[in-house]
C-alpha positions in Angstrom: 0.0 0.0 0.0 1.4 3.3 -0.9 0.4 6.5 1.3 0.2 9.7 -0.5 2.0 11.4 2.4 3.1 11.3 4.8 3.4 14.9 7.0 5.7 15.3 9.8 6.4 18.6 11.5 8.5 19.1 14.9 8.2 22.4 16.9 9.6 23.1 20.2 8.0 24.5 23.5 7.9 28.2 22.3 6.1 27.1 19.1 8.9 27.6 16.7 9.1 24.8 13.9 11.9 23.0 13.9 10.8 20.5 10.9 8.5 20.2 8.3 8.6 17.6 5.8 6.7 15.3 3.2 7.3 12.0 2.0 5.9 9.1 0.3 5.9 5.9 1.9 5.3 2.3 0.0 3.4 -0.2 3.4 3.7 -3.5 2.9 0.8 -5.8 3.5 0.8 -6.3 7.4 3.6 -5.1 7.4 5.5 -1.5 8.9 8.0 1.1 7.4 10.7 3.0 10.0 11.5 6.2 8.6 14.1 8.5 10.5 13.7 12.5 10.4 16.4 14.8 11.8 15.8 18.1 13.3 18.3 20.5 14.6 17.5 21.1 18.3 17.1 24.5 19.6 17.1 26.1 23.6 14.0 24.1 23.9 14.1 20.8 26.1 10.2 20.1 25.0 9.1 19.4 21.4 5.9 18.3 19.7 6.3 15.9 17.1 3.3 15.9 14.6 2.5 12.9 12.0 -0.1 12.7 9.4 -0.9 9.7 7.0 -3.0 10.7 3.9 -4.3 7.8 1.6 -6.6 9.2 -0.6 -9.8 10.8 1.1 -8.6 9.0 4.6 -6.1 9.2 7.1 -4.8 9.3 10.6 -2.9 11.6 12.9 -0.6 11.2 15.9 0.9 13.7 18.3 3.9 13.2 20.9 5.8 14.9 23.3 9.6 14.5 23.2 11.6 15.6 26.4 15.2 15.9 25.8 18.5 17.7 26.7 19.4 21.2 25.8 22.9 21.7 24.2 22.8 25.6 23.3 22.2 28.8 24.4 23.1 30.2 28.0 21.5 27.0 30.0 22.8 23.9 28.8 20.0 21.3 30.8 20.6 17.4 31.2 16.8 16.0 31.8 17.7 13.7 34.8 14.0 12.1 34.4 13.4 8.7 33.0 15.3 5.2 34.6 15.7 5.7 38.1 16.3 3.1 41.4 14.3 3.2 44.6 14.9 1.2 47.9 12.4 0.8 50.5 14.5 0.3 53.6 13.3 -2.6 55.9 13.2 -0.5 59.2 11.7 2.8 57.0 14.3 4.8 58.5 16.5 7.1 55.9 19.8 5.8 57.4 22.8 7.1 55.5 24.6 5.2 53.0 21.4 3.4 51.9 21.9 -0.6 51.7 19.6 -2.9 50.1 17.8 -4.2 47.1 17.2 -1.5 44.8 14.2 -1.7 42.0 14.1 0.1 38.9 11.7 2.6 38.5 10.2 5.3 36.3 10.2 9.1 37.2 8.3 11.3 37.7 6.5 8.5 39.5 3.2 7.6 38.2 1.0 7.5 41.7 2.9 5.6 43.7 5.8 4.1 42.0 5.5 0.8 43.6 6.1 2.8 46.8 3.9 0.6 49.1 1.6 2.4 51.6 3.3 1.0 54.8 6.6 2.3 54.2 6.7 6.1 54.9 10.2 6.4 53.9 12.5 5.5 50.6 15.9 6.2 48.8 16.0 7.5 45.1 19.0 7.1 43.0 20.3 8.4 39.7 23.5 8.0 38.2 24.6 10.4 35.4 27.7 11.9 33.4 28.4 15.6 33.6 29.6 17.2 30.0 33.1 18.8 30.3 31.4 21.8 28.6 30.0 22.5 32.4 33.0 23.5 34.0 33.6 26.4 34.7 30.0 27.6 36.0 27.5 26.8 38.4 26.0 23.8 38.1 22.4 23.1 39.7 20.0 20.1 40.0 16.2 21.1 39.8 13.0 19.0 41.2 10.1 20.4 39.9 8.3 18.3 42.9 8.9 15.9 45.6 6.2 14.8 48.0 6.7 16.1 50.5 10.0 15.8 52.5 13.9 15.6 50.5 17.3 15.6 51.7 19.5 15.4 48.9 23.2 14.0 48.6 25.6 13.8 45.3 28.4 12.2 45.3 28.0 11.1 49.1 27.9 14.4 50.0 24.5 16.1 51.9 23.9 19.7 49.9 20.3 20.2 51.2 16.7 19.2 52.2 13.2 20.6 50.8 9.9 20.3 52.7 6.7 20.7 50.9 5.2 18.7 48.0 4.2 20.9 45.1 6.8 23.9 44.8 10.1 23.3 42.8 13.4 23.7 44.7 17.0 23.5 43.1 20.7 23.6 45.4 24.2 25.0 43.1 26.3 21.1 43.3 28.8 22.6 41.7 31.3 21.8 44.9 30.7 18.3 44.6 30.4 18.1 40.8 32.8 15.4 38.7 32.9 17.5 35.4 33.5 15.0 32.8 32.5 12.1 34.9 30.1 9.7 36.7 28.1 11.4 39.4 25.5 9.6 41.9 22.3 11.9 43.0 20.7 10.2 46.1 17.0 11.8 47.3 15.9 10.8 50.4 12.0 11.4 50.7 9.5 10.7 53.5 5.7 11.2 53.0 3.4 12.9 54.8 5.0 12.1 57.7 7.7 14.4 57.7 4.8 17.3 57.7 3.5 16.6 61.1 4.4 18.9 63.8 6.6 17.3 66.6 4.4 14.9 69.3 1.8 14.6 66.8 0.7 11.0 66.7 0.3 9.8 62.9 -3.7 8.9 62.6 -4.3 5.6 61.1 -6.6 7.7 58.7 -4.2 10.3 56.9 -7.5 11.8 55.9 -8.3 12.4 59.6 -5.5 14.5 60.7 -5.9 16.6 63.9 -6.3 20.8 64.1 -3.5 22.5 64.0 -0.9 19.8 63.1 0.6 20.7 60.0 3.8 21.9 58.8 3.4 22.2 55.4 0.1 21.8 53.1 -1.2 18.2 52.0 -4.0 18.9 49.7 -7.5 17.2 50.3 -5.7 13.7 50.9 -2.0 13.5 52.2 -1.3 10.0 51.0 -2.0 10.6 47.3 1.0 12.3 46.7 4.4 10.4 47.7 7.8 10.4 45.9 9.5 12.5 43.1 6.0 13.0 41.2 7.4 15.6 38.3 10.8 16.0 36.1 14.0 16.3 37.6 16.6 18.5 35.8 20.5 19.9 35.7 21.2 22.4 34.2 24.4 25.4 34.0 24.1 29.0 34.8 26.4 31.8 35.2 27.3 33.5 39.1 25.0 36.5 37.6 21.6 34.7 36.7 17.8 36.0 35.9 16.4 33.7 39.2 12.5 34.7 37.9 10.2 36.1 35.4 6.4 36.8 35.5 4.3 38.1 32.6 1.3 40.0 33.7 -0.7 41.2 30.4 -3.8 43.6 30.7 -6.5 43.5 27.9 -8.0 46.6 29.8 -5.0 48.5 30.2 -3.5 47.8 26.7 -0.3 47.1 28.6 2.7 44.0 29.0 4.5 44.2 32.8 7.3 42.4 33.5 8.5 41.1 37.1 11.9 40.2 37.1 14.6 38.8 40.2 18.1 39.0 39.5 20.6 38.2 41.5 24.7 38.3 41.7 26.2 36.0 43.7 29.9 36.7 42.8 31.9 38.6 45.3 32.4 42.0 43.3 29.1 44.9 42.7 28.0 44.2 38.8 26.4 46.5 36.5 23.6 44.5 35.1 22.1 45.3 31.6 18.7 43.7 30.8 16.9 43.4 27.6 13.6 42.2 27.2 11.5 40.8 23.7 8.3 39.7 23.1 8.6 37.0 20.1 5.9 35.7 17.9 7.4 32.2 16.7 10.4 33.6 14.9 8.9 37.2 14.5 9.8 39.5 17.0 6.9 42.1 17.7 7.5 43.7 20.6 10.5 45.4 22.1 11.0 47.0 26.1 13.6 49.3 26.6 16.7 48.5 27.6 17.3 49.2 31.6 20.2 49.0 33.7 20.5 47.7 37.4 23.4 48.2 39.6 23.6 45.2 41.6 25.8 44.5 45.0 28.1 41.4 45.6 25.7 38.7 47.0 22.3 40.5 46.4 19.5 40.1 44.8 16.5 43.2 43.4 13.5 42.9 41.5 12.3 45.0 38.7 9.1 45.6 36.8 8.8 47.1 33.3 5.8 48.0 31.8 5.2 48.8 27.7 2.0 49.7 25.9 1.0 47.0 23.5 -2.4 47.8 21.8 -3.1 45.3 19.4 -1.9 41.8 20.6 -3.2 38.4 19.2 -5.2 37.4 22.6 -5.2 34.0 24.2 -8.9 32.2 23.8 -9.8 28.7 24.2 -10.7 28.6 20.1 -7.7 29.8 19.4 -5.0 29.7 22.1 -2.2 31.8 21.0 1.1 31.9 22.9 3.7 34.5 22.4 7.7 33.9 23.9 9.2 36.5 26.1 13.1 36.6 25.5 15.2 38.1 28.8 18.4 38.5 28.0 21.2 40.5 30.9 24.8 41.5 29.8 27.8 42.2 32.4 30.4 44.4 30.9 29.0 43.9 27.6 29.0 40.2 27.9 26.1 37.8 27.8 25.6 36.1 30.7 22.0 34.5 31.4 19.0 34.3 29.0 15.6 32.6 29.5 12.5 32.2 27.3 8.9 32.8 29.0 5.6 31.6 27.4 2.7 33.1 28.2 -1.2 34.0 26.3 -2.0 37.2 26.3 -5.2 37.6 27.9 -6.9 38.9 31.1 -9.7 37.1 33.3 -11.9 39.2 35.6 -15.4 39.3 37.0 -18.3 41.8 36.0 -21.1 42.2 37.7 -23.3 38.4 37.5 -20.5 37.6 34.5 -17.2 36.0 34.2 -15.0 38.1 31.3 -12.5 37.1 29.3 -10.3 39.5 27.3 -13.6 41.8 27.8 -15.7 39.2 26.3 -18.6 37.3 28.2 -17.2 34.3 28.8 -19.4 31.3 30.1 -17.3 27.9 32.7 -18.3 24.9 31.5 -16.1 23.0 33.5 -15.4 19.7 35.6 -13.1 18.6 37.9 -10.2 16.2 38.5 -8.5 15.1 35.9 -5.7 12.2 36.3 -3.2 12.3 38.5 0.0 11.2 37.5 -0.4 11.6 33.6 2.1 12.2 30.9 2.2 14.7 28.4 0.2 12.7 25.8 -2.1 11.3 28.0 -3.3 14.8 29.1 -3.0 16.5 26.0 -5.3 13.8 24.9 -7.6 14.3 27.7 -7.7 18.1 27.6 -8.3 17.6 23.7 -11.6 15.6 24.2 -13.1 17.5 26.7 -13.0 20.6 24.8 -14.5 18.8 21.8 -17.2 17.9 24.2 -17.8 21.9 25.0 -16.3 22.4 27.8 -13.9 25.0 28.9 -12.7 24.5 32.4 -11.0 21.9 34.2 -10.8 21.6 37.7 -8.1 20.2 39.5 -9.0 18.2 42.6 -7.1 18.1 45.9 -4.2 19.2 44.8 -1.7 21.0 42.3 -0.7 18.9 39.5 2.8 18.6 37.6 4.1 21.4 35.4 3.4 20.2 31.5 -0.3 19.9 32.9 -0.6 24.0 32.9 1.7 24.0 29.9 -0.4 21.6 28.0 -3.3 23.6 28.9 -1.9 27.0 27.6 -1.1 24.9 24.2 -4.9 23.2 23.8 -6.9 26.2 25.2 -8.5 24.5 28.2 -8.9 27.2 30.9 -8.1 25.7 34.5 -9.2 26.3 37.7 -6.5 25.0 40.4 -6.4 23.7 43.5 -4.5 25.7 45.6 
């Protein structure tokens, strides 16, 4: 059987295609064709690989997310998520080296893991090599999410601990790095255990905790969150780095604002020049001026721009465009950090008996709690049949979820309500 085409087009996470091409593919009877397509990767670490068959009137379609390392630009990230090993210690105590029979298993964990509800405690471990091309800056490892208590060791070495469950946290490793080597990442994680204020006696019910016991939010049931649940990331940055950027666009007020956090942790005052552009694809259509920061040795400032933008393409759920911010800062005329921010431009806000959005009447047709614990093509999937079922809100139920769910929602135009 021959196809008439077959379409393929890759773009990354900022919507900028990266591939687009068509060929014509002779299918045995039951039988399969492997074709290979190369693509030059970009600053992105997410892409979207698209496929459609066309045989005559007919076809099919597939979409899937590919999550892999960047090589360019100013943050050179290793994606740490995939094969990992986890030991459940006999006495479900945390003691330090771990010993045991580690299992293989798959993160960000998928519910539980195989993490089995009477142990309260286990050991993660990840073995990776760290490119030569790091040395020489600050090397970090990212969770996006660990429920809900982590101490963290490389190379034998303790560097930190995180308590909550949904919030990412990061710790600079470079002091412990092997640059050009084999290092060992070991996350020690206890459940909702570790979240109970001292004397507290754990209930037999997590759901049936005391007043006032707390340490650090749950969500509706404590126990349905345990382990690294979302990706897990290292990645290089410079000692002067942009540590945060939020986009706040105004329909009403015709306006972009930009809050920014720098910091300079080297152990000289900096002079900090920042640039800022807003990027459609590979257009660029908006442009802040530039500003300059004077920054101290081992401080940090925030800054907020604002520019006028009248005539934006806005963010609906029928037609969910996203636009890139690129922040760029230069030290003595030098390059030194340089993030990309996605973001719809679009404003929600309440009038009167009515829900607006972008100024327009806009009516919720939502429902609540999606999967837990789903991938980037199974929630894509589920976000996609929902809205062809009319609806235009999600809610999600007990807790937050993992990043590429908001992400994935931003790309499909599903509107979400979250749990907070």
């Amino acid at each position: 059987m021959e196809l008439d085409a077959v379409d393929v087009r890759i773009v990354d996470h900022f919507i900028r295609e990266r591939l687009r091409e068509r060929v014509t593919v002779d299918v045995p009877a039951s039988g399969k064709v492997e074709r290979t397509f190369a693509f030059k990767a970009g600053d992105s670490k997410d892409y979207r690989i698209h496929i459609e068959l066309r045989e005559g009137r007919t076809g099919d379609s597939l979409m899937r997310h590919l999550l892999t390392d960047v090589t360019i630009g100013m943050r050179p990230t290793i994606v740490l998520s995939g094969d990992w090993e986890m030991l459940l210690p006999g006495n479900d105590a945390l003691t330090f080296p771990p010993e045991g029979n580690w299992e293989r298993v798959q993160i960000p964990m998928r519910n539980y893991g195989g993490w089995r509800a009477k142990n309260h405690r286990a050991w993660f471990r990840k073995r990776f090599a760290i490119p030569k091309a790091f040395a020489g800056r600050h090397i970090i490892v990212r969770f996006e999410a660990v429920a809900h208590h982590a101490v963290v060791y490389v190379n034998g070495k303790r560097i930190g601990e995180h308590l909550g469950g949904f919030e990412p946290f990061e710790f600079d490793i470079t002091h412990v790095a092997k640059v050009g080597a084999e290092n060992e990442l070991l996350v020690g994680v206890t459940d909702w255990l570790a979240g109970l204020v001292d004397g507290v006696k754990p209930p037999d019910d997590p759901e049936k905790l005391p007043n006032h016991c707390m340490l650090t939010p749950y969500g509706t049931r404590p126990h349905a969150r345990r382990g690294i649940w979302d990706d897990v990331f290292l990645f290089v940055r410079d000692a002067v780095y942009i540590a945060d950027v939020f986009v706040m666009p105004s329909v009403r007020e015709g306006a972009l604002a930009i809050a920014m956090a720098l910091r300079n942790e080297t152990d000289g005052n900096v002079r900090i020049t920042v640039t800022n552009e807003v990027w459609d694809g590979d257009k660029r259509v908006l442009t802040f001026p530039k500003r300059t920061v004077r920054l101290r040795a081992n401080d940090a400032t925030e800054i907020r721009l604002v520019r006028v933008w009248r005539n934006p393409h806005l963010w609906f759920p029928f037609d969910p465009h996203l636009y890139r911010l690129r922040t760029r800062i230069e030290v003595n005329g030098r390059t030194v950090d340089e993030i990309n921010t996605r973001f719809g431009f679009r404003e929600f806000w309440i009038d009167g008996i009515n829900y607006r959005l972008n100024g327009r009447i806009f009516k919720l047709r939502g429902l609540g709690c999606p999967p837990i614990g789903a991938g980037r093509d199974e929630i894509r999937k589920y976000f996609v049949e929902r809205l062809s079922a009319n609806f235009t809100l999600v809610r999600f139920h007990m807790m937050p979820r993992a990043k590429h769910y908001y992400e994935i929602a931003d790309e499909v135009g599903m509107c979400v309500k979250d749990e907070s």
